[in-house]
Every structure is written in C-alpha cells, then in structure tokens.
N, C-alpha and C positions, 0 to 999 in steps of 0.2 A: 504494500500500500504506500504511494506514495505521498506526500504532504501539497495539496492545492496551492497554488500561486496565492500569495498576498497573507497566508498563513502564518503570520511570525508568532516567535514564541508568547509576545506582548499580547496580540491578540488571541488566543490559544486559552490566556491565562486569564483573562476578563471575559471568555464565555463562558467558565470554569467557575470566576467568580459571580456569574449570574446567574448560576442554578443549573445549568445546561448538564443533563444525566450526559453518561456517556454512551449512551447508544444513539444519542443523537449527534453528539458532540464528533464523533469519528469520522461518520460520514462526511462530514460538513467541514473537515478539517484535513481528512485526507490521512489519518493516523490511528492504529490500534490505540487502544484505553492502556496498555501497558509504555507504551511512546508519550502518551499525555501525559502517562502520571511522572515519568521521568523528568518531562518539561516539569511539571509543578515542583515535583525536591529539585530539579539545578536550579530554581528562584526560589527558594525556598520558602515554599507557598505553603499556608496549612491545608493540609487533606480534609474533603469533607466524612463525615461519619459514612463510612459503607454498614453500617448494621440497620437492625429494622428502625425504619423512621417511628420516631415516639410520637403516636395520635395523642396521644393525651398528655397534660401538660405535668411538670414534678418540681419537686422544690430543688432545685442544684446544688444551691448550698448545707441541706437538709443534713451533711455526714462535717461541715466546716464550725461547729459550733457544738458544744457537749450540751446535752439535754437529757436527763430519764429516759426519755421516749429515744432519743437520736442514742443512747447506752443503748437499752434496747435490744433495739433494729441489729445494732452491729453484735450485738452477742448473735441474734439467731443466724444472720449471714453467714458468719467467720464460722457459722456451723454447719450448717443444711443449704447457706449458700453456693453460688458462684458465678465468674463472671467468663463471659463467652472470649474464646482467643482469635478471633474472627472480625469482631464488631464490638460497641459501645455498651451492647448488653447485659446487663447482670441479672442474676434469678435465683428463684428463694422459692425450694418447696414444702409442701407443707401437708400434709392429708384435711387437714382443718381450713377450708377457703375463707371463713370465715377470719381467722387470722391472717390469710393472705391480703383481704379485703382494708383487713384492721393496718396492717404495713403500709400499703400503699396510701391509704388517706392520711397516715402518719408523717408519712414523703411526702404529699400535696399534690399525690397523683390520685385521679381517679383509677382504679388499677387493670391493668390489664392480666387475665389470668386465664392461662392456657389451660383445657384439659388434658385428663392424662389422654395420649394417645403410641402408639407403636410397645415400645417396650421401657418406654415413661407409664408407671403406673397410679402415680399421686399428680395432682393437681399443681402449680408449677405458674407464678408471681414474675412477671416481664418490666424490668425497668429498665429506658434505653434514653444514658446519658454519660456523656465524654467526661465532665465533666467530675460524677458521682463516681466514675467507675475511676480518676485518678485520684480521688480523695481515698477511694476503700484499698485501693494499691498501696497508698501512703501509711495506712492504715491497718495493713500485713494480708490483706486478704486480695491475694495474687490468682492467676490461670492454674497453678499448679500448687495449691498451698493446702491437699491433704498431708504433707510428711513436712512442712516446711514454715505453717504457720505461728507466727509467734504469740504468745501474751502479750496486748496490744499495753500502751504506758496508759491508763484509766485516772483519769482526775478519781481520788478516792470515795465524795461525793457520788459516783456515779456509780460504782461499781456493784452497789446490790441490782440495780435494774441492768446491768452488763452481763453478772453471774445470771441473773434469771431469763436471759436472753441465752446463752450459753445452755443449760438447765432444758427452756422450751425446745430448744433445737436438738441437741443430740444427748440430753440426759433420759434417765429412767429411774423413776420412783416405786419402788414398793408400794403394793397395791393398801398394807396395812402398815403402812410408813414404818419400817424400819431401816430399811435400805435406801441411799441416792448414791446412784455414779453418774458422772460424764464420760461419753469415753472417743477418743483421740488417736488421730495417727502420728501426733507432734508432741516428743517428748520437751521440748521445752513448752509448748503451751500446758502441757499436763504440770508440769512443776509449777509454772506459772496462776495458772487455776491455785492447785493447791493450798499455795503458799498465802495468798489470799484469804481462802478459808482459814487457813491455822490464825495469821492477823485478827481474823474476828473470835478466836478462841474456840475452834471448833478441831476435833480431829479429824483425821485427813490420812488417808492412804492412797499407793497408788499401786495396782496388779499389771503383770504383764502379759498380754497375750500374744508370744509367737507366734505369726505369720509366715513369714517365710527365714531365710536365712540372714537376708537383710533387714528387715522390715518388722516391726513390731508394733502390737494397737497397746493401747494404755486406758487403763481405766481408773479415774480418782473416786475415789469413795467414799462417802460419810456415813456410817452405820450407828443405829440405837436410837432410838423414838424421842429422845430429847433432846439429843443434837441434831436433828431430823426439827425439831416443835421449833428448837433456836434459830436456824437458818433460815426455819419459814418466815421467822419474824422479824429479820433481816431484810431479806430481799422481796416481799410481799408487803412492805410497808409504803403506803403512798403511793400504788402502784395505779390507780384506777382501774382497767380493765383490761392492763399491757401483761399478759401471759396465760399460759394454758391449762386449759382449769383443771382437768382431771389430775394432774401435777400437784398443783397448788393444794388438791384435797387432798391427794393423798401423803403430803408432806403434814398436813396438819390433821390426818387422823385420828390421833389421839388428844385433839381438843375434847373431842364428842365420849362423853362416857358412854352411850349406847353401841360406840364401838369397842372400847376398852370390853365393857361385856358380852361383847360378839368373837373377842379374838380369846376371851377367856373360857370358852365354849368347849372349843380345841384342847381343853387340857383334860376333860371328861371323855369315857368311851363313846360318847355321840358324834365325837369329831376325830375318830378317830380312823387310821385303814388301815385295810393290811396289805404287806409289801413283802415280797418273798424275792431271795438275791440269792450272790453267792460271795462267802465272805472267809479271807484269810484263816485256816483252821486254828493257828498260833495265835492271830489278834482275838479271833471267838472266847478260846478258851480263857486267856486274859480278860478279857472285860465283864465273863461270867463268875470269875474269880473276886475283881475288882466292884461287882456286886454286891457280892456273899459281901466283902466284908464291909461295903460301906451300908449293909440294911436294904438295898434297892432293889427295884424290879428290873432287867438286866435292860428291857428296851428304856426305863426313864431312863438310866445313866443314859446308855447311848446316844438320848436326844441331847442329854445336857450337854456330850461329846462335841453334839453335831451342832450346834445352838455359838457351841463357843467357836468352835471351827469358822464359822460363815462368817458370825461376827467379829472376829479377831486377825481372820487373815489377811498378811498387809505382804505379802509378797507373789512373787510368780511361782506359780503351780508349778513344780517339774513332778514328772511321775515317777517314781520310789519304785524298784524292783523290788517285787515280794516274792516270796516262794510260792508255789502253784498248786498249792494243797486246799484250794477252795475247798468249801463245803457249804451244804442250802441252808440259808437263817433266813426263817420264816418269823414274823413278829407286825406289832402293828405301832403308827407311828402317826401322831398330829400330821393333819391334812395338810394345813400349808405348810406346817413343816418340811414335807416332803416333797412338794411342789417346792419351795427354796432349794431345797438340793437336786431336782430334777433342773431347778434353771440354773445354778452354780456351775455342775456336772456341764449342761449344754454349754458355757461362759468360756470355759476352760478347757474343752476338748475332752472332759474326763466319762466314766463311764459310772454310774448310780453307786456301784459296790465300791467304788477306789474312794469316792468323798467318804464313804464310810469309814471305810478303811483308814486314812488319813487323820480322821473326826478321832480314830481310837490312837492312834500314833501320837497325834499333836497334844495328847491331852496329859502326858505327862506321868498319866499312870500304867500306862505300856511297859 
C-alpha cells in the first residue's frame, strides 16, 4: 500500500487527532493502521484507547483520593479483580450482581455488567478507563499480579474497609464463625495482610498450600469465635452497606444466643454421625489407652484431638509417613465437626483418616 500524494505525516496526524477510526483513516491515506501508528510514536503523539469504548460515564479520579468506599473497591479488585492486557479495561467479578451494581455506582459509573457466558461462569463488572486503570497499576494491581501482588501502603484510617474488601473478595468465613482465611498467590501480600491483623491484636496465621514446585497459594487465618466477634467489629464498623452479607453474619454468629444454642446441639447424640475410616493400628491403640486413663469416651478425646488440631495449626501440612497397619475405626463424631475436617482434608490435599491421624500425633499424648 502505498501512501497518497499530499499525505504528510502532519496531516496523517490531525485526522488521527479528529477521531478518524482506522478503517477509515487507511484508505484515505494510502497506509496500513500499523504504518499510522508508527507515524503517531515518531511524533510522539498519545494513542487513543483501542479497548471497548466506555458508554457510560465513571468517576477517573475515583482510585486518586482514599475514601472507605475508594478502600473498599480496591481491597475487592486487588482480589477477584483484573485489568485486560489489550485495552483500558479492568473487571471485577462477583456471583452477587448486586455488588457488582453496588461498585460501579460507587465509581460514578452506571455499570456495565456482563453475563457469564462461554466458560466465564459468574457475572463479570466492565470498567473502561486509561486513566483508572494507571492509578490501580500505581496501586500494585498489575496484568499479571496473581504471584506478584503487593500489600498496597493503606493510610491506617482506611484499612478496616481495605481488609473487608480483601475478606469480600477472596476470603471464607465459617458458616458458624469460627474460622476466617484469605487466601493468596503472593506471599508478601499474605505477610502483608497478616501483619495488619496482628497490629489490631488479633492472631494470625499463615498455611501453605503446594502447588507446584515453584508456586505456592497461602492462606492467612484467624480462628476462634472471638477473634472472629473482634475483627467483625473492626472492619464492619461504619461500613453502610459496602460488603457481603453472608460474610458479615457469619463472622458475627455468635452475637445471637439462638445460635450459640444451635451449635450446642452438636454436643448431644442428636447431632451426632457416624463415620467409619481407616486409622493407624499404633495411633488407635494409643488414644484408646490415653482414654482409659484420662476417664473419657475414646471418640470425645479424639474430637478434642481434632478441635485442637484445626484450631491451632499455623503451619504447612506435609504428610508424615506412617506405617500401613490400618485398621476400620468405626465411631461417631459432631456433624460439623466432621464437615470441618472433610473441608480441612479437601484445603490440604489430605485424605479424612491422615487429619485424624495427625489430630492424634499433634496432641502430645502420642
């Protein structure tokens, strides 16, 4: 293609500056789109936005200014976000549209939100701006910032509504608030997290889940239903209506005494089931021994094993070569108890009998 007479670069670059898409511009200029944009960097012209044009209008400076709300935003981003490596794009998903909805008008956009479609399964929050999307760069939340993302510097001020932003996005609460983790592919955001919580007097752990040989996910943890009540009362303070409610309840579960005596249920045979494994013949006979002599029924110890184990383990799982003399222990165990060690077991890569196993190990009287 060759370039039309009277086409100078001067003029090229003021059709360019007048809006002229490049499908038009080429023709009429005598130059592929990749020859224009060459002319546009040797004057070093700014590029216009090739990502999807934003119909609807957003606040730009909405990430330049700390606010609650602008904490927030960027805790759930820097989680469940990201921003396209293509285009001006960034997007934040969410199963809840409703909070998608709540985002955008937070940004001063009416929002645009995609459904899920192909092998996007959750609903899916479109903001499209050069300028937002240099602010959340500046801000650690990069093209590539699963293993790479940092603990952002949070004016102190802001950080309960940052954590609860963090929390919405990729935490998980215990259904009868004992448990919260976040969990992460960047170990210094995980410290980062952490260290935070400890600041507000809260304990803090971090697990580690091998991935691959490089690569490891991390998860921070706060366990026990009263530092669990303290945290809520932290970052759920003065929040308006900025976070996820099923969360928020079950972090404060145990306000409500009608739950207290719901989860006290479970320690009667009506909440009770039965669970049949296969468990170490050498750990068995210890813990049956370790019974006898503390007065107990051989499954309460075992829960108390298992009780202490959940809530106290603050390192990574490696799995313990045991000898291979299983044998069937049949017994019955609190419902959700069991359910906590069916989703530990899932957490860890582990198999129902080895947290047991483990539960008898770590407990000191092995």
């Amino acid at each position: 293609m060759a370039r039309i007479r009277g086409m100078t670069d001067e003029k090229i670059i003021e059709l360019y500056k007048n809006g002229l898409p490049y499908e038009k511009l080429c023709p009429m200029v005598g130059l592929s789109d990749r020859a224009i944009r060459n002319i546009i960097k040797k004057h070093g012209i700014d590029r216009r936005s090739t990502g999807r044009p934003r119909i609807h209008q957003v606040n730009e400076l909405f990430f330049q200014t700390w606010s609650p709300e602008m904490a927030w935003v960027l805790g759930l981003l820097l989680t469940d976000g990201h921003v396209s490596k293509t285009n001006q794009s960034i997007y934040l998903s969410q199963k809840d549209e409703d909070l998608l909805r709540k985002v955008g008008i937070l940004m001063g956009a009416e929002p645009v939100i995609a459904k899920p479609s192909g092998t996007r399964t959750i609903p899916m929050l479109i903001i499209n701006s050069k300028i937002i999307r240099a602010d959340l760069e500046r801000l650690g939340m990069t093209t590539a910032k699963s293993y790479t993302v940092i603990f952002p510097e949070v004016p102190e001020a802001y950080l309960p509504a940052f954590i609860r932003g963090v929390i919405d996005g990729d935490g998980w609460v215990d259904r009868n608030g004992y448990r919260m983790n976040i969990t992460t592919a960047s170990n210094e955001f995980a410290i980062g997290f952490k260290a935070v919580l400890e600041r507000w007097g809260l304990k803090s752990t971090i697990s580690t889940i091998d991935e691959t040989a490089t690569k490891s996910i991390y998860r921070v943890w706060i366990k026990g239903k009263y530092q669990l009540l303290r945290l809520a009362n932290i970052i759920y303070e003065k929040c308006d209506t900025n976070f996820v409610v099923h969360k928020r309840d079950r972090m404060n579960f145990h306000r409500n005494s009608d739950n207290s005596k719901l989860i006290a249920k479970f320690e009667t045979a009506e909440g009770r089931v039965n669970f049949r494994t296969t468990i170490n013949a050498h750990l068995l006979n210890q813990l049956k021994q370790n019974a006898r002599y503390k007065d107990m029924h051989v499954n309460h110890l075992l829960e108390s094993y298992i009780e202490s184990f959940l809530n106290e383990n603050t390192t990574t799982v490696i799995k313990t070569t045991l000898r291979k003399d299983r044998i069937h222990f049949k017994t019955t165990y609190k419902k959700e108890l069991l359910n906590n060690v069916r989703s530990f077991a899932k957490e860890n890569g582990l198999f129902i009998n080895e947290v047991i196993e483990y539960s008898i190990l770590n407990s000191g009287d092995s």
